[in-house]
N, C-alpha and C positions, 0 to 999 in steps of 0.2 A: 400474245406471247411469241418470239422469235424461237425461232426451230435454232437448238445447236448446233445444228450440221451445218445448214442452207442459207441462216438468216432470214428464211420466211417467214413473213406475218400469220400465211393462212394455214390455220389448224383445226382441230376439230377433237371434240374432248371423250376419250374411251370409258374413264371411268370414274367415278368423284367417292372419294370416301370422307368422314370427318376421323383427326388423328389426333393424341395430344388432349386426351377428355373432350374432345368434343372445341378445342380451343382452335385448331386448322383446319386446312381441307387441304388432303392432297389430290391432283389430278393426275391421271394416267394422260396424255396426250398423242395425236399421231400429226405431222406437217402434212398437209395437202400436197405439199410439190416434190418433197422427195421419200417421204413415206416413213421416216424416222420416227423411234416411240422413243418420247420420255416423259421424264414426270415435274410436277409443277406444285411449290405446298406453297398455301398461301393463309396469311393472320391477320388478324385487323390490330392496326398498328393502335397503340395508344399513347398517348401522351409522355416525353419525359417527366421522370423527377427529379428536380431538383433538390441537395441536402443543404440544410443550412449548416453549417459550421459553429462550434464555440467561439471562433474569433469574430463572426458574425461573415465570415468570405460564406461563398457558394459554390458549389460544384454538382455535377450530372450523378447520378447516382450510378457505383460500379457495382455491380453481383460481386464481381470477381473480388473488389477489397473487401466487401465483407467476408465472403468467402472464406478469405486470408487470415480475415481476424478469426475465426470460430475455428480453422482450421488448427489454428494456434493455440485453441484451447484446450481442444480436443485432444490433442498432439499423445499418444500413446495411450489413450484412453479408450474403451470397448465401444465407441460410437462410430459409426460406419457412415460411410460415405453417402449412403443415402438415405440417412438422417440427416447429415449437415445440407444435402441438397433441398428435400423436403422443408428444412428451417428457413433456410433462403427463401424460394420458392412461397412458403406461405405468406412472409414478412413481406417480399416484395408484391402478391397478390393482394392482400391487404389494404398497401398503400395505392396502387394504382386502381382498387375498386373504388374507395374510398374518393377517387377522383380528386386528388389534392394533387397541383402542385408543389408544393414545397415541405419538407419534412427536415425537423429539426436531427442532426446527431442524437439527442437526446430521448428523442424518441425512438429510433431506429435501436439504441443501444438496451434501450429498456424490455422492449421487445424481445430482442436477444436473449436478456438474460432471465426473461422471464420462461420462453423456452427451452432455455437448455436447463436451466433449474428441472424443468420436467426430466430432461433426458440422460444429465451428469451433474453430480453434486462438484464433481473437480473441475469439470470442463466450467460447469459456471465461476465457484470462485477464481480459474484463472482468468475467466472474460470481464469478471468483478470488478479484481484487483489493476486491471488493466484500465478499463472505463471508468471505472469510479475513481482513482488515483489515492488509494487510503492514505489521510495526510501522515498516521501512523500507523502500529500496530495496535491499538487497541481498536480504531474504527476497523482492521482488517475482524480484529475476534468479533466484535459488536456485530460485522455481518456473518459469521461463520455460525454464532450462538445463535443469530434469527432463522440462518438455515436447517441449523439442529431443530430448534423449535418447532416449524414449520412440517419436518417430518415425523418430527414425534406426534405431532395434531394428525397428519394422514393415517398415519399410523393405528393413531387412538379410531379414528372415524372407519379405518377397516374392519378393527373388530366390530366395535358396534354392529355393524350392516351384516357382519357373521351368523 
């Protein structure tokens, strides 16, 4: 590790913690030659993912466009920021446990909606109506009536367990 100050190689390490659940390490450091402390994180890189595309193109996989897209969902709705990060966050752990390269739109998109189904009845149908491209209004109801449905059964299953 080159010292920021001096550009020296030789250092010597103060302190090591794990940060990040247990996903980094950061080090406390000092250089040998001019005595400067700084700190040093480091992760074990893993593999890109690739997405495959509808049109069947390919491209890297961005956090940040998904990001964009949920954030658009979400868009005045009572889900906080660190829910949409946490959603990210899990999707993309997920896929890189799973040790795939390549991952369909289709999959990535399903994912999504089946998470925010958990966390926004609105936040999903607008990510829905967006990903699924309802060819009309009646497939938009047909998915609106399955999400009615859906919580009505939670619902039934809460009392039950009462």
């Amino acid at each position: 590790m080159r010292c920021p100050v001096c550009g020296c190689c030789q250092d010597k390490v103060l302190d090591t913690r794990p940060i990040d659940e247990e996903r980094s390490i950061r080090r406390r450091r000092e250089c040998l030659n001019c005595q400067h402390r700084f700190t040093s994180y480091e992760t074990v890189e893993r593999g890109s993912i690739t997405v495959c595309k509808r049109d069947n193109s390919r491209e890297a996989f961005d956090r940040d466009k998904l990001m964009g897209g949920i954030k658009k969902a979400c868009l005045k709705r009572p889900v906080t920021d660190d829910q949409m990060n946490d959603l990210v966050d899990s999707i993309e752990s997920e896929f890189k446990t799973s040790m795939r390269v390549e991952v369909s739109t289709l999959e990535i998109g399903e994912r999504v909606m089946a998470k925010l189904r958990e966390i926004d009845d609105v936040a999903y149908i607008r990510f829905a109506s967006v990903y699924r491209e309802f060819p009309d209004a009646d497939a938009f109801m047909d998915e609106l009536n399955s999400l009615k449905q859906l919580k009505e059964e939670k619902a039934k299953k809460a009392l039950k367990n009462k």
